[in-house]
DSSP file (Angstrom, degrees, kcal/mol; ACC not computed):
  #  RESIDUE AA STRUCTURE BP1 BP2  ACC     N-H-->O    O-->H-N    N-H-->O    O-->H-N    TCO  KAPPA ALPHA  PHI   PSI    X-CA   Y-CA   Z-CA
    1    1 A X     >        0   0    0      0, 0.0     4,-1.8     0, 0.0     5,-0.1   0.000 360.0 360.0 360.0 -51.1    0.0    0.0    0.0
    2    2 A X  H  >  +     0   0    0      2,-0.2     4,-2.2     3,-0.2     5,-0.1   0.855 360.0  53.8 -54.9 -47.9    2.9    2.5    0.9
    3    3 A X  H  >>S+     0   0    0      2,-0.2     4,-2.7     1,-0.2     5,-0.6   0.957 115.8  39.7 -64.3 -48.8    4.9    1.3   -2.4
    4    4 A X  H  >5S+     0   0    0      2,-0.2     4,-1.7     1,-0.2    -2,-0.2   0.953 110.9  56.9 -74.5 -16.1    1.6    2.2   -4.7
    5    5 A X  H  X5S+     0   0    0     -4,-1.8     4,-1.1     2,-0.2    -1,-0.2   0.872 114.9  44.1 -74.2 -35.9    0.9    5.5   -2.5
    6    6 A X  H  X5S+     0   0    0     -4,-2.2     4,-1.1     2,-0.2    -2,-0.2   0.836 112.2  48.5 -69.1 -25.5    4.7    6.4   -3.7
    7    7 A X  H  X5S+     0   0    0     -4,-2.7     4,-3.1     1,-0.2    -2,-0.2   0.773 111.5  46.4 -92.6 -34.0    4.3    5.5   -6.8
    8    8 A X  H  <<S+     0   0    0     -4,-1.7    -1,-0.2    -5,-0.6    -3,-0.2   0.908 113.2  49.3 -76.3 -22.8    1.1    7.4   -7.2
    9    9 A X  H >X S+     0   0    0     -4,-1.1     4,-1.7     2,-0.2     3,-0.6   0.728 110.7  55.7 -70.5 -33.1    2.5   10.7   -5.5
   10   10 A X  H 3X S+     0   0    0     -4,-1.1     4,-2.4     1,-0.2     3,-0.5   0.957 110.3  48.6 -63.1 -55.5    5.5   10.0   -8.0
   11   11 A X  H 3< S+     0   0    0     -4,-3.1     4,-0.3     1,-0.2    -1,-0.2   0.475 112.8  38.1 -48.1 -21.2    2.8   10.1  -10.4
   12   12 A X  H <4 S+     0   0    0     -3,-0.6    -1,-0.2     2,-0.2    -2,-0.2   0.342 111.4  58.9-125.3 -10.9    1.0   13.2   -9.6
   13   13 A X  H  X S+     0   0    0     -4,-1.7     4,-3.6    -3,-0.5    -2,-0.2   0.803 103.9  57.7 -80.8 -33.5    4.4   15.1   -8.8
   14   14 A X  H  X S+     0   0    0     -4,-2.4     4,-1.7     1,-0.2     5,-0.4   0.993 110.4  41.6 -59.0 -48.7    5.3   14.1  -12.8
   15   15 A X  H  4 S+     0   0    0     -4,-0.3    -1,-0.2     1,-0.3    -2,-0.1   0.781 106.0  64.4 -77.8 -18.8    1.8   16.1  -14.1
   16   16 A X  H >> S+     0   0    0     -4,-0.2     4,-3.6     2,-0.2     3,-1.7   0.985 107.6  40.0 -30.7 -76.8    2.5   18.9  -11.8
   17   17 A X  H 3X S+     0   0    0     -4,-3.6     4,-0.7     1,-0.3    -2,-0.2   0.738 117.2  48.5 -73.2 -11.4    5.6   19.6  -13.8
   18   18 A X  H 3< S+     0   0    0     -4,-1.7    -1,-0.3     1,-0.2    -2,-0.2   0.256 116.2  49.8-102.5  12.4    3.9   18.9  -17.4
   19   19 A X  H <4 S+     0   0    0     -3,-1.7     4,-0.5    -5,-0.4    -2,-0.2   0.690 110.6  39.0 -98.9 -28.7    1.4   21.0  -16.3
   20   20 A X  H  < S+     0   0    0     -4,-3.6    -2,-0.2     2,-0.2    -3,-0.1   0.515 114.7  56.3-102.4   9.6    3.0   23.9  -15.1
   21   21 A X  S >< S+     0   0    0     -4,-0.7     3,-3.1    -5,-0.3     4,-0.4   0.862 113.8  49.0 -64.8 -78.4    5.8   23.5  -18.3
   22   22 A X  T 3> S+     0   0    0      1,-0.3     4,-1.0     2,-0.2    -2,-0.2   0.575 105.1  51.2 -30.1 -37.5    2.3   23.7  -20.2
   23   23 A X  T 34 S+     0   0    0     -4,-0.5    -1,-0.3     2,-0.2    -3,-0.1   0.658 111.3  48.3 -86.8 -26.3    1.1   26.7  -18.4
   24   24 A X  T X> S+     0   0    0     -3,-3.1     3,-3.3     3,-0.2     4,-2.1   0.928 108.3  59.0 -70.1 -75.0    4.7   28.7  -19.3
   25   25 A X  H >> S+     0   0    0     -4,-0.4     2,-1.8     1,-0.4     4,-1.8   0.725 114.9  31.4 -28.4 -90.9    4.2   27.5  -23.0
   26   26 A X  H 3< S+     0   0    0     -4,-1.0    -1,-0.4     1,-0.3    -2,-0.1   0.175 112.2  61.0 -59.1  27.4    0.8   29.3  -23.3
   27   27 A X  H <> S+     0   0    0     -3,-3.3     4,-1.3    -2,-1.8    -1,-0.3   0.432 115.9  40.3 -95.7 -53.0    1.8   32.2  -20.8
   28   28 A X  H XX S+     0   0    0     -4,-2.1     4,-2.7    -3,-0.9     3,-1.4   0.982 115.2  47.5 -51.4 -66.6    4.4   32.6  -23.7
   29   29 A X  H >X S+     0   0    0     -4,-1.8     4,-2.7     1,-0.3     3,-0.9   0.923 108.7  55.2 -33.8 -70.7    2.2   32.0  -26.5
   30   30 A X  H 3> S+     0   0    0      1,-0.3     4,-2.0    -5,-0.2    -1,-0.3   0.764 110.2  42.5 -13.7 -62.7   -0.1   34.3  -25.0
   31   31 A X  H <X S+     0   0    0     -3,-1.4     4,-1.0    -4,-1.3    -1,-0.3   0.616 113.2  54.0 -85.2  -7.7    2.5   37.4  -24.8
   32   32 A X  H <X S+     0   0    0     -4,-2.7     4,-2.7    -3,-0.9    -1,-0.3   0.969 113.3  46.6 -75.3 -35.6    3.8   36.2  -28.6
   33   33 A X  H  X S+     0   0    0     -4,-2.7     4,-2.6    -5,-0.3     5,-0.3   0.972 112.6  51.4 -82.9 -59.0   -0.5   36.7  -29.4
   34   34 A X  H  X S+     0   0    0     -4,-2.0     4,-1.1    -5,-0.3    -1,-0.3   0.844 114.7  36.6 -39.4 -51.8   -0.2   39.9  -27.6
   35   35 A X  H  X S+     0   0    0     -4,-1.0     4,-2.0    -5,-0.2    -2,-0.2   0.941 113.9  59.3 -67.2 -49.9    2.8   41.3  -29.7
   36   36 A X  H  X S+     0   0    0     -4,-2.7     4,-2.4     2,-0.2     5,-0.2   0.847 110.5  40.3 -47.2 -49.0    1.3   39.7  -32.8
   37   37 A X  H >X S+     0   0    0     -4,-2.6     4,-1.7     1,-0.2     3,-1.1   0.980 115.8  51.8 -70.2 -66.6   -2.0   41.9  -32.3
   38   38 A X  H 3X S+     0   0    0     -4,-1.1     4,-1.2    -5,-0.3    -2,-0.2   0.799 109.1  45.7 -56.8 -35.0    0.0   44.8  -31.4
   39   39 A X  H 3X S+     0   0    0     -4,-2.0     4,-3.6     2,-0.2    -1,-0.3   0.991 117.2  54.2 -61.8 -50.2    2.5   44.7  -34.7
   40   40 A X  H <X S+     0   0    0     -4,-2.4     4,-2.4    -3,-1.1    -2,-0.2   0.894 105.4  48.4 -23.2 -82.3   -1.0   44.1  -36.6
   41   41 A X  H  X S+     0   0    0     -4,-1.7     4,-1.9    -5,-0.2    -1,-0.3   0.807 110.1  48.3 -49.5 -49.6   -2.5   47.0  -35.4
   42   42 A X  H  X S+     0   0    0     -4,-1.2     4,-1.7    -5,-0.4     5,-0.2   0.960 115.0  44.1 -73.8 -33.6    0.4   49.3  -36.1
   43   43 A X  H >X S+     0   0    0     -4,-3.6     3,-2.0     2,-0.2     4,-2.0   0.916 115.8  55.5 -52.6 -75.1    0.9   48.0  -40.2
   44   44 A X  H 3X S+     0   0    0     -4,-2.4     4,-1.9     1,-0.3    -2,-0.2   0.485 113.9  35.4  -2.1 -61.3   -3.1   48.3  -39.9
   45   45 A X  H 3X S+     0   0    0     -4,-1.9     4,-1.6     2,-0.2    -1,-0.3   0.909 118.9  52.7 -80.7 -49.9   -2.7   52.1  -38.7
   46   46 A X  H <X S+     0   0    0     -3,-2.0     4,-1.6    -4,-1.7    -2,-0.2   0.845 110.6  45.0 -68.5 -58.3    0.3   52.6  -41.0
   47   47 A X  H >X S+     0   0    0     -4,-2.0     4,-3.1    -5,-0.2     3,-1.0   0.976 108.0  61.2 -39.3 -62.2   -1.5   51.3  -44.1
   48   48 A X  H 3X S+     0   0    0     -4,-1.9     4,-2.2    -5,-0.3    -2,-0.2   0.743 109.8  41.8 -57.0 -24.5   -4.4   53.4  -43.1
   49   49 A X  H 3X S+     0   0    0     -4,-1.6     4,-0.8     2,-0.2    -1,-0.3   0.729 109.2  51.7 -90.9 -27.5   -2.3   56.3  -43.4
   50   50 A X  H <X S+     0   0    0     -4,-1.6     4,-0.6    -3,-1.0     3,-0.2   0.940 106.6  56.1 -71.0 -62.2   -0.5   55.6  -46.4
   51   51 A X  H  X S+     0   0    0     -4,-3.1     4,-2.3     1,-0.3     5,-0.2   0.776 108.3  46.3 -61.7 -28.6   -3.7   55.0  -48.4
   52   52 A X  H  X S+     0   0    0     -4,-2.2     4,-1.6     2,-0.2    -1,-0.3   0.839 113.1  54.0 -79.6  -4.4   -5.3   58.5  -47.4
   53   53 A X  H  X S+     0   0    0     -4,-0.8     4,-1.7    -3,-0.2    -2,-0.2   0.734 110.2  43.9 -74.1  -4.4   -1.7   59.9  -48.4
   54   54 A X  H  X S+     0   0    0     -4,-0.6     4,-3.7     2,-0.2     5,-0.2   0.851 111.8  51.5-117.5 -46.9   -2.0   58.1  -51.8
   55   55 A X  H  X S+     0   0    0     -4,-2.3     4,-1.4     2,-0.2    -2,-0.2   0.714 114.2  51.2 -72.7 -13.7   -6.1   59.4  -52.4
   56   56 A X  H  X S+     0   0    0     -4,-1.6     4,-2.3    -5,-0.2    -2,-0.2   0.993 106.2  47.7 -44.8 -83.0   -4.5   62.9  -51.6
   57   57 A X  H  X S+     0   0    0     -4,-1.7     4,-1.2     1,-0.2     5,-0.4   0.892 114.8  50.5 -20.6 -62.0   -1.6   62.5  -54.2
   58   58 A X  H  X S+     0   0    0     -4,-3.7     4,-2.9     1,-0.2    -1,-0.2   0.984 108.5  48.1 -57.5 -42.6   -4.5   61.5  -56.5
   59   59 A X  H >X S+     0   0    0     -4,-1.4     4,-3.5    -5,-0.2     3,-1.2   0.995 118.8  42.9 -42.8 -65.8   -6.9   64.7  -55.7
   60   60 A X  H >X>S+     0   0    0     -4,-2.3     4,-2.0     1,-0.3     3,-1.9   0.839 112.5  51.0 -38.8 -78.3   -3.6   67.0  -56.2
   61   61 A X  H 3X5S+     0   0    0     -4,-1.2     4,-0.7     1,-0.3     5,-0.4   0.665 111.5  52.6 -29.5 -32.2   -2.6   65.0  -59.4
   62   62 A X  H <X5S+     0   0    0     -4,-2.9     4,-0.6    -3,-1.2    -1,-0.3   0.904 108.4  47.6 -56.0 -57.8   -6.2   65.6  -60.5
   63   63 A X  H <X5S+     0   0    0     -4,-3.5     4,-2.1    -3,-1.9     5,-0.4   0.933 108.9  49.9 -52.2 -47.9   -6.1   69.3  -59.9
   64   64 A X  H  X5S+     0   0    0     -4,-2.0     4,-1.8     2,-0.2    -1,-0.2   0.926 114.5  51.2 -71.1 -21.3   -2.7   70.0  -61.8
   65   65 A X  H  XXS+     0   0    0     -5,-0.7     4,-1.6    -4,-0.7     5,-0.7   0.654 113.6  40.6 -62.1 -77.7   -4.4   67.9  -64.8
   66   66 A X  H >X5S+     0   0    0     -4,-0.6     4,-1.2    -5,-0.4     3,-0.7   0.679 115.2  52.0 -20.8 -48.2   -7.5   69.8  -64.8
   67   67 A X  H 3X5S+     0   0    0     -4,-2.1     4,-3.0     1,-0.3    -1,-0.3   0.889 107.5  59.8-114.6 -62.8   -5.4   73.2  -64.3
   68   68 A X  H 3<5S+     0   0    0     -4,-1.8    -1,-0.3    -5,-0.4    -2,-0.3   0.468 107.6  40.7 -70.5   5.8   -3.3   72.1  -67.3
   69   69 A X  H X<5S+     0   0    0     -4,-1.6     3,-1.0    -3,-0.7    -2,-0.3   0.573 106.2  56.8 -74.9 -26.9   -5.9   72.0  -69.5
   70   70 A X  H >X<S+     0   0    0     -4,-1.2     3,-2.4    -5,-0.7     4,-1.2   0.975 109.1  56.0 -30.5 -62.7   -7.7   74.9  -68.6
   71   71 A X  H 3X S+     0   0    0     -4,-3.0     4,-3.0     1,-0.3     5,-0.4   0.713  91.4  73.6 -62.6 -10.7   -4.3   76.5  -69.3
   72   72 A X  H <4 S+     0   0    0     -3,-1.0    -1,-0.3     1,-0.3     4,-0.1   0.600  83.2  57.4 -98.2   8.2   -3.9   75.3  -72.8
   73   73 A X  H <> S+     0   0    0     -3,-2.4     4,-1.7    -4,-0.2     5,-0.3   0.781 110.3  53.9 -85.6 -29.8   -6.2   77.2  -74.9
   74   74 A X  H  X S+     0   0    0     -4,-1.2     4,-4.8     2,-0.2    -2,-0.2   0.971 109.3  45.8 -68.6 -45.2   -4.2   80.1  -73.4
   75   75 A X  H  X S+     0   0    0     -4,-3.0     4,-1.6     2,-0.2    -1,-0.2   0.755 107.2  58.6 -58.9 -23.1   -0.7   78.6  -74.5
   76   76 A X  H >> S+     0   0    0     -5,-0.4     3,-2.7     2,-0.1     4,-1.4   0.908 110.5  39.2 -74.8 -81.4   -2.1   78.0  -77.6
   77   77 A X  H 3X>S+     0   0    0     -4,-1.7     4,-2.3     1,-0.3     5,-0.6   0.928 117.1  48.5 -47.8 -51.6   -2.9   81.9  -78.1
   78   78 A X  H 3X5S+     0   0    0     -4,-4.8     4,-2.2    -5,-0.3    -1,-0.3   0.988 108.7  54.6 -56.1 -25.0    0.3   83.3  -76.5
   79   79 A X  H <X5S+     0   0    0     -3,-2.7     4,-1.0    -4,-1.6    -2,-0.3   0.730 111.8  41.8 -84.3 -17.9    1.9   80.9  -78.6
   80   80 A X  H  X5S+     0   0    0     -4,-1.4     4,-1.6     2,-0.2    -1,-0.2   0.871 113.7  52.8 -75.9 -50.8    0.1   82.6  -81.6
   81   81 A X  H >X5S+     0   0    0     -4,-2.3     4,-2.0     1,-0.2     3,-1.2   0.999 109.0  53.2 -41.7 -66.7    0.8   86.3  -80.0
   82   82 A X  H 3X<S+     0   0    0     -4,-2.2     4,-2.2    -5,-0.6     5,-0.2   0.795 113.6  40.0 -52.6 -52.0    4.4   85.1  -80.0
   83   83 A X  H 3X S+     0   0    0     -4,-1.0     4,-0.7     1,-0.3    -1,-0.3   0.867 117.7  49.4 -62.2 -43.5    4.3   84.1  -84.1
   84   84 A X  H << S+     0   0    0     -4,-1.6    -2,-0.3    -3,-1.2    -1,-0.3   0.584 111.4  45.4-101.5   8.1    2.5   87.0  -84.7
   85   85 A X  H  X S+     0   0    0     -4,-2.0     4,-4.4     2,-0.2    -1,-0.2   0.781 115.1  51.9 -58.5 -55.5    5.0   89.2  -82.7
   86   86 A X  H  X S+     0   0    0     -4,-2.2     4,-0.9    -5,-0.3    -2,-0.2   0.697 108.5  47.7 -69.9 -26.4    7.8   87.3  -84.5
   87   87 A X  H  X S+     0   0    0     -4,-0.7     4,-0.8    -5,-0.2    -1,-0.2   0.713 110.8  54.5-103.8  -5.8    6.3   88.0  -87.9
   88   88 A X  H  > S+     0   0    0     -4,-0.2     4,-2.1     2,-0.1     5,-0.3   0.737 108.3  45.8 -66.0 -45.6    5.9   91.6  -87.0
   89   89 A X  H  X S+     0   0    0     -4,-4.4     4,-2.7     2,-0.2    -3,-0.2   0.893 106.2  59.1 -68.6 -30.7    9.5   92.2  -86.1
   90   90 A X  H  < S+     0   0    0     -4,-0.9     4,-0.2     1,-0.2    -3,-0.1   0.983 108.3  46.2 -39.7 -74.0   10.6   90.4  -89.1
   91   91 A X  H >X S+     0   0    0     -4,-0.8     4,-2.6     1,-0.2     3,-1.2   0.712 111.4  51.4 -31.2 -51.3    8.6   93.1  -91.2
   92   92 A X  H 3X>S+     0   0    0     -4,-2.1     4,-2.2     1,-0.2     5,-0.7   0.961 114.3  45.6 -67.5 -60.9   10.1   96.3  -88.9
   93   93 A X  H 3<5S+     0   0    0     -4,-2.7    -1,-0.2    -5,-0.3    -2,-0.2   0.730 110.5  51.6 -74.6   8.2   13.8   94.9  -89.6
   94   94 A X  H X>5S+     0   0    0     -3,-1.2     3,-1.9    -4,-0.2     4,-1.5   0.844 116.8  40.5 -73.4 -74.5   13.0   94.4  -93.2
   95   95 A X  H 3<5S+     0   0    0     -4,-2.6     4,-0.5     1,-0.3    -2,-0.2   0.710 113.9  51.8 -52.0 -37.8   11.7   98.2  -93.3
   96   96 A X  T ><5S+     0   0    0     -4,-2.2     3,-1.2     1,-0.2    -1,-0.3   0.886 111.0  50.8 -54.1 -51.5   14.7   99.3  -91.0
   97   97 A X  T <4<S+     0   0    0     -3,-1.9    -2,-0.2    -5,-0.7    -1,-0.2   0.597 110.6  49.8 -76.3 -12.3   17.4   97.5  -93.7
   98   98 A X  T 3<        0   0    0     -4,-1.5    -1,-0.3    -3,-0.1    -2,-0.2   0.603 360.0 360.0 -94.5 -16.7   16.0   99.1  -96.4
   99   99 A X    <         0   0    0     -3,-1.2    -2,-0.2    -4,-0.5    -3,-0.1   0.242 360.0 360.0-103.9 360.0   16.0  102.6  -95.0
């Protein structure tokens, strides 16, 4: 009776120690789950932030199109002023070389 009452304390000291190894593992696991969320959560935020910086970029990039086309019926006419500038001076430094 005394040999199986050691042998059963023997028994019940071994699942003590593979139960409280078992209880470190998942207290680890736990703080890895805990880190894991917390890395998550900052790409998450990081992402979040990136993607309004990139529907920003698009708004601007929208405006300077739009603003550069507006502008080009006007480059088109300066660029016509400019010709017809150029074909005015010609004339004057014909009439100046002849005089």
């Amino acid at each position: 009776m005394k040999k199986a009452l050691v042998l059963e304390f023997g028994w019940c000291m071994e699942q003590k120690r593979v139960v409280e190894s078992l209880e470190g593992k998942i207290n680890e696991l736990e703080r890895q789950l805990a880190s894991l969320k917390q890395e998550r959560q900052e790409v998450g935020e990081k992402l979040l932030q990136r993607s309004k910086q990139c529907f920003q970029s698009q708004g601007q990039l929208k405006k300077i199109e739009a603003e550069l086309k507006n502008s080009e019926p006007r480059c088109m006419q300066l660029e016509s002023d400019l010709q017809d500038t150029s074909c005015t001076l010609g004339a004057l430094k014909a009439l100046l070389a002849e005089k």
